[in-house]
N, C-alpha and C positions, 0 to 999 in steps of 0.2 A: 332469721336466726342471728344472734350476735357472735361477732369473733372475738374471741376472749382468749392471749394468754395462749395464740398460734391452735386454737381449737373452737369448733365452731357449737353454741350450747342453744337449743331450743329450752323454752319456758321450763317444762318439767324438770328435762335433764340440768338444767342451772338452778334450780330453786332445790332440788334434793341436795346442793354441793353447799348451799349459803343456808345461813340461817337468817337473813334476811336478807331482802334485795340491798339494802344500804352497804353491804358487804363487798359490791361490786360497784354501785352505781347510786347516788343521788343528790339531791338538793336541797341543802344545809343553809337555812336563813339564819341572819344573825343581827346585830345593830354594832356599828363601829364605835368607837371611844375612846377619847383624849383627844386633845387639840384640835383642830379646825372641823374634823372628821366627824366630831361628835354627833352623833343621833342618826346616821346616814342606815337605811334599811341596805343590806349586802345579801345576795343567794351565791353560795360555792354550787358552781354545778362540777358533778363529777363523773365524765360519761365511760368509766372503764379502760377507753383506750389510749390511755394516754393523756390527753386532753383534756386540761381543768380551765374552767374560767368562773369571774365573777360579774353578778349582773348587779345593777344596782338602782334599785326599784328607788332609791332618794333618789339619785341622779340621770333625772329621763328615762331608766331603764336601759342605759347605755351597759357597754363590756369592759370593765374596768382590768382587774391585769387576767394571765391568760399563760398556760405553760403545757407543754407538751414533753412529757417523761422527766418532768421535773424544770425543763429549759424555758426561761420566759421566753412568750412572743410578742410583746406589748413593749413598746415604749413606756417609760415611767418619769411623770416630773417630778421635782421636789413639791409641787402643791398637797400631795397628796388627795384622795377623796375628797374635796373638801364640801360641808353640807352648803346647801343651797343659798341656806339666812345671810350668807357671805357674799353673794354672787351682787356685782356691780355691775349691770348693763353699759351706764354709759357713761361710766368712772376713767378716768385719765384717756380724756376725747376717744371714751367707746374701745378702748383695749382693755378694760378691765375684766373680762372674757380670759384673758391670758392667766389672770392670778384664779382661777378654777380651774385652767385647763391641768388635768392629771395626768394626758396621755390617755392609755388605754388601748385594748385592743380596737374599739371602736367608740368613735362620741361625733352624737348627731348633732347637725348643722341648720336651723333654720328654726320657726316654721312659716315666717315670710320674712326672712333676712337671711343669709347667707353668703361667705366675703369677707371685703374688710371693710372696715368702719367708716360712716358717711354721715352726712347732715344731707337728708332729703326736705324740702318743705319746712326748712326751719328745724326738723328735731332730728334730733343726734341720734341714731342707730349703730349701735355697738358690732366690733366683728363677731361673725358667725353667730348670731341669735342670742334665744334663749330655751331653747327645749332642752338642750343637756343640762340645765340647771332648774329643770322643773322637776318636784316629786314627783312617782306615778299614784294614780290611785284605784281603785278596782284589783289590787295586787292578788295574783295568786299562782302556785306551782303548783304539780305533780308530777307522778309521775304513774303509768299502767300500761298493762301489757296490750299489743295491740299482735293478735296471734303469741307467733314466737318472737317477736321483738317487743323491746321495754324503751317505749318513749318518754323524754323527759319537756316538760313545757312550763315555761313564765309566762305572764300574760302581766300586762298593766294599761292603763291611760293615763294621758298627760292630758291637762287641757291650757291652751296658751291662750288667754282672752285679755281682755281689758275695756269699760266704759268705752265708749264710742267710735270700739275699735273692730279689732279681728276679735273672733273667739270660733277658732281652729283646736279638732281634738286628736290625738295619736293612739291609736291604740296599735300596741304591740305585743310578737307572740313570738316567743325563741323557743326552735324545738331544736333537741338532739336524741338521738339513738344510741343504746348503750353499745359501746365497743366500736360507734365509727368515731374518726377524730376530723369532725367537722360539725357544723350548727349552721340553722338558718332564719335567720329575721325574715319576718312577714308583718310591713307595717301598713296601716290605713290612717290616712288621716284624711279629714273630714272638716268640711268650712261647715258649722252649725249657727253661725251667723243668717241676718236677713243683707251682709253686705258681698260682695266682690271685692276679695281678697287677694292682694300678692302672694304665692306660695315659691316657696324657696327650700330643696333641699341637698344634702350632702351627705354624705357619710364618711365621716374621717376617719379609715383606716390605717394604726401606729406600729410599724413595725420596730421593733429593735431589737439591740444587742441581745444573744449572738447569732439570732440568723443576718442581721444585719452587721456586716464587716467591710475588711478590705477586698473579700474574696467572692462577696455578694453580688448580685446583679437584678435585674430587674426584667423578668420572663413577661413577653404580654405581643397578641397581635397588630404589634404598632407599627399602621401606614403610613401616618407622622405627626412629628412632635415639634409644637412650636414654643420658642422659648416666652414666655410673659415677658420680659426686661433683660435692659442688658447683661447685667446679673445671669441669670439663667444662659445668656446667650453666649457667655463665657466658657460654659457647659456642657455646649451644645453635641457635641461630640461624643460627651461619656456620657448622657442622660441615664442610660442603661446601665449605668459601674457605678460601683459605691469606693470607698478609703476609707481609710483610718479615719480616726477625729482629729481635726483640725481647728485649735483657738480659732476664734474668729469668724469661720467658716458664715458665711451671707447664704441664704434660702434660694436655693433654684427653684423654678415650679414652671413646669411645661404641661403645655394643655393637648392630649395625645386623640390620632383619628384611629381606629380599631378596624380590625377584618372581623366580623360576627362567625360564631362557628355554627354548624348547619341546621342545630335549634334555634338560632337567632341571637344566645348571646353570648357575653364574652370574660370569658376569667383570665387574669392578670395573674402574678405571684412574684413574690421576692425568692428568691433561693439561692444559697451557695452548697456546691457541691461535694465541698471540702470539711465540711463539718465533721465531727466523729459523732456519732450515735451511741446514746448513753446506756445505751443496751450491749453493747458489744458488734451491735450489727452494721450491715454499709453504712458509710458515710454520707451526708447528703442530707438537707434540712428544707424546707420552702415554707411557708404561709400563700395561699389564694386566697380572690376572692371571685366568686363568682356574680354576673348581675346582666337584668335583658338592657340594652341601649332604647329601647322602645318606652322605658320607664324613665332611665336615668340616661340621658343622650348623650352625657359630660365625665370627663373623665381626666384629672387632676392627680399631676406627679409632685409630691412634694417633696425632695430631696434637699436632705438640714444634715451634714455631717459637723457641726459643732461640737469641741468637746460639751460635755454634758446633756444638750439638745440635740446627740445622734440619734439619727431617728430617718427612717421613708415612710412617705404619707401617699396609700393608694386611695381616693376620693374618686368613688362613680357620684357623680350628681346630676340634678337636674336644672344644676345653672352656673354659670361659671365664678371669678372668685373678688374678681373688683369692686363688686358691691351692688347694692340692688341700684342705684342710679346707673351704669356701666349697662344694664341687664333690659332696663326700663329704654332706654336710646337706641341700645342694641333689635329693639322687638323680639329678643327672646322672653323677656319676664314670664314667667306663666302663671298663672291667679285660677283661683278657686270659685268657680260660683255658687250660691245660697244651696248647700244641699248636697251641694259633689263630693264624691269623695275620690280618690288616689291611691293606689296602691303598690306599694314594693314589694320587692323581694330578693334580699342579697342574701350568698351562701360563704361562709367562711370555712376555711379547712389548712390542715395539713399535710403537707409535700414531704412523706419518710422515704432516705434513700434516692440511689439515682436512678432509679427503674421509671418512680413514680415521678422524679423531674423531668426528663429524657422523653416520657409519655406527656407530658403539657406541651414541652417544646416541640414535641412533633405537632402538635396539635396547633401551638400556635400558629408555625411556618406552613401546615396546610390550609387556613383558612385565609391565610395572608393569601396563598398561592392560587389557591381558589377564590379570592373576590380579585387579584390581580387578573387571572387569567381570565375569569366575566366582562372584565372591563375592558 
């Protein structure tokens, strides 16, 4: 049954109150237009409880912005959405990655590159890939009742190939349920090649302004966190705190060890406690992200308090951020063989109030305490 609006409605009793489901809940395709944005396919999903975001079947099928009672939760650049025909792999030595990136609640990293920018074998591989700037194809929503609950679901494929190369497929499926305020990615991807492939992935989750402030922090069962660079190492200490924006401000990025909770995996979340609620009610905001370590074994803080590029980046992935050479030496690389395929699945939500913070944080200090106490 969905909770709607502090009351709980089965199918019947919610469909005699609407004259359409849309009234409460759905997903509203549209195509973007003017400037660089042009021609980009967009879905508003609208799941009732708060919680709106947009997918963007042009770009990967990634989660472009994303609000909660009106509040973004998304970082936002100045790039805007921008379509794809724009995207320069390996334009200004392999950072031209940077002039598409839009933020976003979520934008995927790979699909055998992931990182920053490297020359392997003579050819220049741009940071973090290229799947967030592939269209999807096979696109389609709905949304039907399943009992007394109304699930909502995107579906699309990417496919990353090239002449004498990889040709790696993604197929992805976002469901939410009307009335909770969370969603969850279930991706496969799949080497359809006859070769052995590098696989590389990431998921760069963008929090920002205003759960992300001075008053913010960074909730997650972390056993420890080692700084990347000196940079970072400057840090080291408030990894966990966020500030104000600061001109200037240089990228920390610590790579964190997790306590698993006693289904095996592990949600993180940003939250300040101090927030007011735009409903009148407690105060207190978060974003999580939920994911098994058994998929994605890595786990990536990206904290940017720069004015403009304030922003925390939670990144579960399944390889770290130096580049596929760093990854390749290291014998973590992971590759794909003729036919295999991979599968994720990360849960994204919202933390209202401090009841529902206060219940992660217990959570996390138990499982800390419990894989402490094992050891």
């Amino acid at each position: 049954m969905a909770q709607l609006y502090g009351s709980r409605y089965g199918k019947a009793d919610l469909l005699a109150h609407v004259g359409d489901i849309s009234q409460v809940a759905r997903i509203k395709p549209y195509r973007l237009v003017e400037g660089m944005e042009d021609g980009v396919l967009a879905l508003d999903v609208t799941t009732g409880s708060g919680l709106d975001y947009t997918v963007l079947p042009g770009r990967g099928m990634d989660i472009s912005a994303a609000s909660y009672n009106g509040r973004s939760l998304a970082w936002r650049s100045a790039t805007t959405d921008t379509h794809p025909a724009y995207f320069d792999h390996e334009g200004e030595n392999g950072r031209g990655w940077l002039r598409a990136f839009y933020g976003g609640l979520v934008v995927t990293c790979g699909l055998t590159w992931a990182g920053g920018n490297a020359i392997e074998n003579g050819q220049q591989y741009g940071l973090h890939g290229r799947i967030s700037n592939l269209p999807a194809t096979n696109v389609s929503w709905d949304g039907e009742w399943d009992g007394d609950d109304y699930v909502m679901t995107v579906r699309g494929k990417m496919r990353q190939a090239t002449v004498f190369g990889e040709n790696l497929q993604l197929t992805r499926t976002i469901t939410s349920r009307l009335g909770e305020k969370r969603l969850f990615i279930h991706d496969v991807v799949e080497n359809l090649g006859a070769k052995r492939t590098e696989h590389m992935m990431l998921y760069h989750i963008n929090i920002g302004f205003p759960v992300v402030n001075d008053d913010a922090r960074l909730l997650a069962p972390t056993l420890s966190a080692t700084p990347r660079d000196a940079e970072a190492i400057k840090g080291k200490d408030r990894f966990t705190r966020f500030q104000a924006p600061e001109a200037g401000f240089q990228e920390q990025v610590y790579f964190h060890e997790f306590a698993r909770s006693p289904d095996g995996r592990v949600t993180t979340a940003i939250v300040d406690e101090t927030t007011p609620a735009s409903d009148g009610g407690a105060p207190g905001i978060g974003v999580y992200c939920t994911y098994s370590p058994s998929e994605l074994p890595r786990f990536i803080e990206w904290k940017m308090m720069d004015s403009g590029t304030y922003v925390v980046g939670m990144e579960p992935a399944n390889c770290m951020v130096m580049g596929r050479p760093h990854d390749r030496s290291d014998g973590t690389l992971q590759f794909l063989e003729p036919g295999e395929k991979r599968e994720y699945h990360v849960e994204i939500g919202v933390l209202a109030g401090p009841d529902e913070i206060a219940a992660q944080e217990r959570a996390c200090k138990a499982a800390i305490a419990a894989q402490t106490h094992g050891a």
